[in-house]
N, C-alpha and C positions, 0 to 999 in steps of 0.2 A: 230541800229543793232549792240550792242557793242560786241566788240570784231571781228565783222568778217566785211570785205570788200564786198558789194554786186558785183556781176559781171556785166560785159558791156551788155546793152539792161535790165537789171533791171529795172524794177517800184517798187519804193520806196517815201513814204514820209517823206519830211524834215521838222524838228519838227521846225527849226529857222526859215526858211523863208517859213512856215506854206502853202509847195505845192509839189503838186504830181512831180516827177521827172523820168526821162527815165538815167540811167548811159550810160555816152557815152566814158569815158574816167577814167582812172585815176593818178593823176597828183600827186605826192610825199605820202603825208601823207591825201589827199585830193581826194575825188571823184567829179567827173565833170557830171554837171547832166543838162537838156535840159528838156521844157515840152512835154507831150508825144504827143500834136500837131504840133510841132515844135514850135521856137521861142529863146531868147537871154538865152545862156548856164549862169550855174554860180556854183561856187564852193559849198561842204559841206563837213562839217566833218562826216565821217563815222558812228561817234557814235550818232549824230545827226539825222542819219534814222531809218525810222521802215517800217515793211512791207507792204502793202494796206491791207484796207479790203477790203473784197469779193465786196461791192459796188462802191469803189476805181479802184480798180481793171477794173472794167467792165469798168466803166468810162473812164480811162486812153488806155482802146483797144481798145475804138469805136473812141476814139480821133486819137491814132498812123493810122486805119484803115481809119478814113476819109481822114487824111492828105496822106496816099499811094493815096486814089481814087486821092484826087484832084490834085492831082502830075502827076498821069500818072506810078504810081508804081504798082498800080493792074491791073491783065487782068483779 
């Protein structure tokens, strides 16, 4: 995504460490990004993301979505 900073709850993927990410933070020059089922965060550089595709995408909402059910975040 060069040039611009995704915002927090973004699904994006990281071109280096070749995986979908959820933004959850972001930390100097550096976005903090988590998988979108939950799991161990880790840094990227901005310029190192791009957006989902449409397959992606879907992928990464049934993931955030099962993670609420199994949690007790959905009613």
């Amino acid at each position: 995504m060069k040039g611009s900073v995704p915002g927090t709850g973004s699904l994006v993927y990281d071109t280096v460490q070749l995986r979908l990410g959820q933004v959850v933070d972001h930390l100097g020059a550096f976005v903090q990004l988590r998988p979108p089922g939950g799991g161990r965060e880790w840094e990227a550089d901005p310029d190192s993301l791009r957006p989902l595709t449409p397959c992606e995408a879907l992928s990464a909402r049934v993931a955030v979505a099962n993670h609420a059910s199994e949690n007790g975040l959905l009613r």
